[in-house]
C-alpha positions, -999 to +999 in steps of 0.1 A: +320-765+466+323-786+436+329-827+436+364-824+427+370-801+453+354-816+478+377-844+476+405-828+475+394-809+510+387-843+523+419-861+512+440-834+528+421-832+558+426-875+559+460-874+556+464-842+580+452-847+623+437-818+639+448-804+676+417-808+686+396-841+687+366-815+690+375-794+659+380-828+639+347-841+654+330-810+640+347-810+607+335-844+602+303-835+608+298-805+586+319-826+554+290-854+561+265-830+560+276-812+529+279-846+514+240-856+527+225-820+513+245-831+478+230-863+475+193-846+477+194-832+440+203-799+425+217-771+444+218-736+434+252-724+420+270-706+450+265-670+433+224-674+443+207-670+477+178-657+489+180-634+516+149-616+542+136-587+530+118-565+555+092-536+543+070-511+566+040-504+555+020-481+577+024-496+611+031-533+599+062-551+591+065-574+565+091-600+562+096-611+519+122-634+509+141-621+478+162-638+453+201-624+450+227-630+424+260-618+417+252-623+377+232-591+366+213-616+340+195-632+369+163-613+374+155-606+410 
């Protein structure tokens, strides 16, 4: 979520109560957080993750983490 839109989610959700004191309590929580993991440093753009990638080999598992995009130019 961008800056610009993170604002705008959190000046709606001032001006508008939720039912539930719990759901609000947990909103709260997760806008402060996204706001905490922003003020780290860079993020990724939201079209990258990296995802497990289990293999067999032989009788072994192996767990790899692998790089996804939805942009074709980003190598995997």
């Amino acid at each position: 979520m961008n800056a610009q839109l993170f604002l705008l989610v959190k000046n709606y959700t001032d001006k508008k109560k939720m039912v539930s004191p719990h759901l609000q309590a947990e909103q709260d929580r997760l806008l402060s957080e996204i706001e905490r993991i922003r003020q780290l440093g860079h993020l990724a753009p939201a079209s990258l993750w990296i995802r497990p990638n289990l293999q067999a080999k032989g009788e072994k598992l192996y767990e790899y983490y692998k790089l996804n995009s939805k942009n074709p130019q980003v190598k995997h």
